[in-house]
N, C-alpha and C positions, 0 to 999 in steps of 0.2 A: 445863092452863091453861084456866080457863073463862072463854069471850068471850062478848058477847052484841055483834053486828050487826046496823047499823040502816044504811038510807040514808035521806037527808033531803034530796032535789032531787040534784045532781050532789056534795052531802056523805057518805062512808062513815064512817059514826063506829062506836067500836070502842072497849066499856065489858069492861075487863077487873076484877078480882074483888080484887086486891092489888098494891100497888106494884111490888115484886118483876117480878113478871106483866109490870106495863107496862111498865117500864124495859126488859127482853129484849125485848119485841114492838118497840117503840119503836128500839132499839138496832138489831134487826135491819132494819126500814125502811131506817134512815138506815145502813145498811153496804151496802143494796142499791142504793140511790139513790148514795151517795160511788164503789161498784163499778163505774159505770155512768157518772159524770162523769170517771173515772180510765179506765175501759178505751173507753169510746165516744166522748167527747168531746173527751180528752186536755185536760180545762179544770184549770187549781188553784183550790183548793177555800178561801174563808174559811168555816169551822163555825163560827158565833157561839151557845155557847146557853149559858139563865140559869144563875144559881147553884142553891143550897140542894141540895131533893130531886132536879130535876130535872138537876142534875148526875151522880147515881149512873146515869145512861143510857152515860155517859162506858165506865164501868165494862165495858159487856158489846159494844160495839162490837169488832168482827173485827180482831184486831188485821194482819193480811195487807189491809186498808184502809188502815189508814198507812201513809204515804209523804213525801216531797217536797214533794209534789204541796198538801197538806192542812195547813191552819193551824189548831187551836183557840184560841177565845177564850171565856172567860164576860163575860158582862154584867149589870146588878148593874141592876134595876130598879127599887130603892125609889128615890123620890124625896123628898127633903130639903129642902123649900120656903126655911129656915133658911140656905142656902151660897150 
């Protein structure tokens, strides 16, 4: 995986090289973060994230992170001035 890290003030930004790439990096984040509101917190979890590509992140998330505990939702951002 080739990353390139930058901070920018108290921002870590994190430009990986292809989709693929970012969905796991990404993926694994947010399994460590869900791991961590399910074993430390004992909080339940609404997941709200977009549709399209950024959906395939779904994909490579831990599946021993689902639970109970964990709701997924997508959410659909175009907006339609027209409705």
């Amino acid at each position: 995986m080739n990353k390139y890290e930058k901070n920018l003030g108290t921002l870590r930004l994190h430009v990986l090289k292809n989709k693929n790439d970012t969905a796991i990096f990404l993926a694994n984040d947010i399994s460590r973060k869900l791991k961590e509101l399910r074993d430390i917190h004992h909080s339940d979890v609404l997941f709200l994230i977009s549709g399209g590509s950024a959906f395939s992140v779904i994909d490579h998330i831990s599946e021993d992170i689902l639970g109970p505990y964990l709701t997924i939702g997508m959410l659909d951002e175009r907006y339609d001035p027209s409705n």
